[in-house]
N, CA, C and O atoms as a GROMACS GRO file, in nm:
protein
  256
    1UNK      N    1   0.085  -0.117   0.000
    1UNK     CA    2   0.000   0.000   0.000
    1UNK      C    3   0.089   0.124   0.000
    1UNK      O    4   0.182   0.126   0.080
    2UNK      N    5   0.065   0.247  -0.100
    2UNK     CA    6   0.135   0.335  -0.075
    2UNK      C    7   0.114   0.432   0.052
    2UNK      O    8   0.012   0.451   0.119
    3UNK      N    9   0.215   0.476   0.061
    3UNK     CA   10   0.204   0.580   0.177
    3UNK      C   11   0.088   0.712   0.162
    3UNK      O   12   0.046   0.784   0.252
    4UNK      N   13   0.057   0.714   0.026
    4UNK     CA   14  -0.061   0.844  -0.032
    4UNK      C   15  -0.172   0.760  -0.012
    4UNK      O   16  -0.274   0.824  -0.034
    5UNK      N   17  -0.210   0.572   0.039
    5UNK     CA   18  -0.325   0.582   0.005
    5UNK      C   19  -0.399   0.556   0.136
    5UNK      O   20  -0.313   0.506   0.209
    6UNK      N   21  -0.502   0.563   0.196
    6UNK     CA   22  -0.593   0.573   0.294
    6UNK      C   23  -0.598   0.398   0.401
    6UNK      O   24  -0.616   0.277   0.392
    7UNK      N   25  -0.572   0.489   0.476
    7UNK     CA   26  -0.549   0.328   0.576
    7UNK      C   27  -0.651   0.279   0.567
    7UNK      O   28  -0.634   0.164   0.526
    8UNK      N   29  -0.731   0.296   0.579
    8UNK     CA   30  -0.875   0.246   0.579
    8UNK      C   31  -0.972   0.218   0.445
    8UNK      O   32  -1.062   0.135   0.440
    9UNK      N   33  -0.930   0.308   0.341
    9UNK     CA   34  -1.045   0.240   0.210
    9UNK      C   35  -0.942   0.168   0.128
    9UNK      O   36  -0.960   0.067   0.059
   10UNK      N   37  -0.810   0.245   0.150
   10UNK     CA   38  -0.713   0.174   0.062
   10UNK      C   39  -0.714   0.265  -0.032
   10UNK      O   40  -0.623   0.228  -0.106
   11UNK      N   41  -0.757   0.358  -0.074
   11UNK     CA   42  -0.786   0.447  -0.166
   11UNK      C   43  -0.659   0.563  -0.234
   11UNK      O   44  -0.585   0.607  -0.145
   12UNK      N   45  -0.647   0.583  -0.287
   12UNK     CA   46  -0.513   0.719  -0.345
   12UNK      C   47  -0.552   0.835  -0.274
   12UNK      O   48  -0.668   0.875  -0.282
   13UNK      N   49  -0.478   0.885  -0.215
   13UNK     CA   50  -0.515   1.058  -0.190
   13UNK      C   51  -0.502   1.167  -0.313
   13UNK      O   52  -0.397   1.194  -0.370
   14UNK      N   53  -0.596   1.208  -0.333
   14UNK     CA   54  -0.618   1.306  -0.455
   14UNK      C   55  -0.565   1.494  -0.373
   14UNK      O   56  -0.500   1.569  -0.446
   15UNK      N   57  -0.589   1.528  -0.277
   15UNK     CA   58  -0.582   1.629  -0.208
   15UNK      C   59  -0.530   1.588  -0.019
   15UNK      O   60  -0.600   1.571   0.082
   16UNK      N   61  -0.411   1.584  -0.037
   16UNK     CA   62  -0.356   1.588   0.104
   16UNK      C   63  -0.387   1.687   0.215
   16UNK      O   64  -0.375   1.658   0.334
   17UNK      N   65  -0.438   1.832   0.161
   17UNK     CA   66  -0.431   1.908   0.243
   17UNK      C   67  -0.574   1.864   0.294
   17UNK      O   68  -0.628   1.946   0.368
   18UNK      N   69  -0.648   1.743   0.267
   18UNK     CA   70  -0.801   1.738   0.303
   18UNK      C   71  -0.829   1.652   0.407
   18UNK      O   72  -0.936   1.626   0.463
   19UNK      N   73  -0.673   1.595   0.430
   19UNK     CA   74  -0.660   1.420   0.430
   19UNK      C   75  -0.586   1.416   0.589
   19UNK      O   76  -0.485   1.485   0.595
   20UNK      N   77  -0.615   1.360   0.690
   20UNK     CA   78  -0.549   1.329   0.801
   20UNK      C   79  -0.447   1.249   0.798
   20UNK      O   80  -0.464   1.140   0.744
   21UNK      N   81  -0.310   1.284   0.855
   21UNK     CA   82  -0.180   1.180   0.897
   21UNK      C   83  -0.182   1.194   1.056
   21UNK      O   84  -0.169   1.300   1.117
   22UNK      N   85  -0.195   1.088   1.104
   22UNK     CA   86  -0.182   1.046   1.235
   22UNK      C   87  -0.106   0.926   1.244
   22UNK      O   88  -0.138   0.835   1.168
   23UNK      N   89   0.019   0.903   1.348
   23UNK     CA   90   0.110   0.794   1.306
   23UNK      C   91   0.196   0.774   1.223
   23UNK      O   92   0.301   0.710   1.226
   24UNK      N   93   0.123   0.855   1.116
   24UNK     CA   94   0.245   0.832   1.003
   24UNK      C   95   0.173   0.765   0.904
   24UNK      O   96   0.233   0.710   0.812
   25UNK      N   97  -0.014   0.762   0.915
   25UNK     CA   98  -0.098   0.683   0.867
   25UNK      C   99  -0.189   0.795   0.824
   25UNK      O  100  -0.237   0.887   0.890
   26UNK      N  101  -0.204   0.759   0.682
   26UNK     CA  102  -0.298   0.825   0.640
   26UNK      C  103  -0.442   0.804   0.612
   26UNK      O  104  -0.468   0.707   0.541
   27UNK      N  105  -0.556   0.890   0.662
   27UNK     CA  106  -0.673   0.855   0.649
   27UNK      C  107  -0.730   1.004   0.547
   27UNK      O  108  -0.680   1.115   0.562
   28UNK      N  109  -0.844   0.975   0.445
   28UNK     CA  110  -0.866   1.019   0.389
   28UNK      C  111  -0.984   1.124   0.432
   28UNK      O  112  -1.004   1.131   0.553
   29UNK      N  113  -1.066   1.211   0.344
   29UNK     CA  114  -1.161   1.308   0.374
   29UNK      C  115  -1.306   1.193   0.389
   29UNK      O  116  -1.397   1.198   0.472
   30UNK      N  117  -1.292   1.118   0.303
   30UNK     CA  118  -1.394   1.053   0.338
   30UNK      C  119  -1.429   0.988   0.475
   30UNK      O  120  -1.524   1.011   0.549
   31UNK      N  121  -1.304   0.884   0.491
   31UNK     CA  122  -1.373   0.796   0.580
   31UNK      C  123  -1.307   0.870   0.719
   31UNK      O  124  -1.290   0.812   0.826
   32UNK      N  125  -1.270   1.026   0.689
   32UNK     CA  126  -1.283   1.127   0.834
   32UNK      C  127  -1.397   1.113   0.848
   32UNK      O  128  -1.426   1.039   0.942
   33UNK      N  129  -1.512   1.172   0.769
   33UNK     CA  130  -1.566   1.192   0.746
   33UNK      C  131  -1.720   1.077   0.776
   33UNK      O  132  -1.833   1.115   0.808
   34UNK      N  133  -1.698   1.011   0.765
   34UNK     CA  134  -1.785   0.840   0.798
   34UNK      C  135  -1.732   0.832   0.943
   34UNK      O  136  -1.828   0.813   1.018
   35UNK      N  137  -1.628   0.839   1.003
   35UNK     CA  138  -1.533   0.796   1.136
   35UNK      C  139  -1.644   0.914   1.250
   35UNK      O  140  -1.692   0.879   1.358
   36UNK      N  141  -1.659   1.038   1.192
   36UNK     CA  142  -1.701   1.170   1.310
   36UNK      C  143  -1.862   1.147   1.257
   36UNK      O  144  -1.944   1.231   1.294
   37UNK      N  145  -1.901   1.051   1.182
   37UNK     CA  146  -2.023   1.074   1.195
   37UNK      C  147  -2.168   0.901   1.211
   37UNK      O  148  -2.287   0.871   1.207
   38UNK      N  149  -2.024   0.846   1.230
   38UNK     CA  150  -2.094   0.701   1.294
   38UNK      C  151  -2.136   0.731   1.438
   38UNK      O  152  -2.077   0.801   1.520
   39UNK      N  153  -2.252   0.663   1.453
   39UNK     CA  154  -2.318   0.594   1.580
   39UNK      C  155  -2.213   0.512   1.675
   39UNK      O  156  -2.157   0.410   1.634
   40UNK      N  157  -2.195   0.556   1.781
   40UNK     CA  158  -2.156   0.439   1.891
   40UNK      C  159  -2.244   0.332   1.879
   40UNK      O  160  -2.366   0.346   1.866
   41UNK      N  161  -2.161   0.184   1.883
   41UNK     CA  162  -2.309   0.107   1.858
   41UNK      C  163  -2.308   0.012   1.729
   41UNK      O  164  -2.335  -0.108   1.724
   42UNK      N  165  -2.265   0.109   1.613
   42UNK     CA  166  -2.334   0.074   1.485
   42UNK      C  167  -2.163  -0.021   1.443
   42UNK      O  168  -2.052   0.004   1.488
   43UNK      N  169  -2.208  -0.135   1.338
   43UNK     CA  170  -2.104  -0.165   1.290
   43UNK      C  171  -1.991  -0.109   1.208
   43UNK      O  172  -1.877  -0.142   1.176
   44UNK      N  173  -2.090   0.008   1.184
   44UNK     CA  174  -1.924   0.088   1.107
   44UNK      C  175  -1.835   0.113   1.226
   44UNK      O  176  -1.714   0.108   1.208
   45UNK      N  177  -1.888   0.143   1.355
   45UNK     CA  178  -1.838   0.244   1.441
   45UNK      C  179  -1.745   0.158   1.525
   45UNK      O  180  -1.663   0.206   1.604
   46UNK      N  181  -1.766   0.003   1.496
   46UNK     CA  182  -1.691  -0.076   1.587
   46UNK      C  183  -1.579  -0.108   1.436
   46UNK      O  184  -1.463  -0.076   1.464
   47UNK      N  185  -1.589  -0.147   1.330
   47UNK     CA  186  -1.498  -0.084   1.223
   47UNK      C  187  -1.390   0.002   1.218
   47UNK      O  188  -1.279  -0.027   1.173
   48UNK      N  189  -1.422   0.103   1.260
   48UNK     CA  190  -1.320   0.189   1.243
   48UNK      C  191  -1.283   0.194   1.363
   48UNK      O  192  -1.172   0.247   1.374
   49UNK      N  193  -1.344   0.150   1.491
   49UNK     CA  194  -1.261   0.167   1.629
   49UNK      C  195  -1.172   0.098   1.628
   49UNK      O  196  -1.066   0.140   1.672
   50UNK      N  197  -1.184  -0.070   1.564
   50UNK     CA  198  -1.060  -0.156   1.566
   50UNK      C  199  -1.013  -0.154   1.412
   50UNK      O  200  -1.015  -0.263   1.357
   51UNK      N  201  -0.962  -0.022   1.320
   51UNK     CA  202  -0.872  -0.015   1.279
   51UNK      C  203  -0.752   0.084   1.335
   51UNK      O  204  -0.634   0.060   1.362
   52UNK      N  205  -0.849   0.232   1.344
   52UNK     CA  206  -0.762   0.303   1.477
   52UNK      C  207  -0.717   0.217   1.576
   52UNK      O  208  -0.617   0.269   1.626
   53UNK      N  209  -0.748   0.087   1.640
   53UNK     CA  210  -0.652   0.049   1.742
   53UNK      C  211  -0.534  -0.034   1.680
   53UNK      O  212  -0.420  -0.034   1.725
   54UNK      N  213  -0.578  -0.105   1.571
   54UNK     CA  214  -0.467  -0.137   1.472
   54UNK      C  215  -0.343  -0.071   1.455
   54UNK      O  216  -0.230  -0.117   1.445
   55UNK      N  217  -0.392   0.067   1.453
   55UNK     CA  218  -0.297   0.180   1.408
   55UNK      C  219  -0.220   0.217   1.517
   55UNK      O  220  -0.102   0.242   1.492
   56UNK      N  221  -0.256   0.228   1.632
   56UNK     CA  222  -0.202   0.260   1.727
   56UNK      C  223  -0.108   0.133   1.827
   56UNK      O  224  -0.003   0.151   1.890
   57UNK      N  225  -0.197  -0.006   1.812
   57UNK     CA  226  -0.086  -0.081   1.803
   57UNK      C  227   0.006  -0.106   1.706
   57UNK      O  228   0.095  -0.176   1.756
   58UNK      N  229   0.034  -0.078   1.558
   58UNK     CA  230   0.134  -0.069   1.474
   58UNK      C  231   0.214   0.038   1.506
   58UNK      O  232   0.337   0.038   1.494
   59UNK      N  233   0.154   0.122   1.544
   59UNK     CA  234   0.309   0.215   1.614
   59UNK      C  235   0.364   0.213   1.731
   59UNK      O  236   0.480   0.247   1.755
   60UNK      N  237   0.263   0.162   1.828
   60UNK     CA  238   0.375   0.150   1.926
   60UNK      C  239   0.454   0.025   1.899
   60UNK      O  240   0.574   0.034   1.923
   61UNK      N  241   0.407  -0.093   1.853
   61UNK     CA  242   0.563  -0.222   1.830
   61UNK      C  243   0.641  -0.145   1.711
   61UNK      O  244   0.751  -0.200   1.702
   62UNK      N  245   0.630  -0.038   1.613
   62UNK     CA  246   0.768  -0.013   1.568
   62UNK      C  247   0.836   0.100   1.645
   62UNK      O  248   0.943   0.146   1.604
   63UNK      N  249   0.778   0.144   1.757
   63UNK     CA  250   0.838   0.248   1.774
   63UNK      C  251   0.901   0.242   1.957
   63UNK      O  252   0.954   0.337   2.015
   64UNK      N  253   0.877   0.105   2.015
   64UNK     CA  254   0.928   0.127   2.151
   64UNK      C  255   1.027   0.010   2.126
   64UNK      O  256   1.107  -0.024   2.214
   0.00000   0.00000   0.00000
């Protein structure tokens, strides 16, 4: 996966300045966008909670 494309859809970034890097991981306008506007609850919302924890355990084992 390239580093331009979206941790989460897998997607190319067309506009970076739109696009979140957290980690060193990039997430796109969209699925910001789907992430701030899911339901607690709903299966997207448990989706994207355990890829953000993905993410956050991928950086801490490369980084301690």
């Amino acid at each position: 996966m390239s580093s331009k494309a979206c941790r989460i859809c897998k997607k190319e970034s067309k506009d970076k300045n739109l696009d979140l890097n957290i980690l060193g991981v990039l997430i796109c306008k969209t699925c910001l966008k789907n992430i701030t506007e899911s339901n607690i609850g709903t299966l997207k919302y448990g989706y994207y909670k355990q890829v953000i924890k993905k993410m956050w355990i991928d950086y801490i084992t490369a980084n301690c």
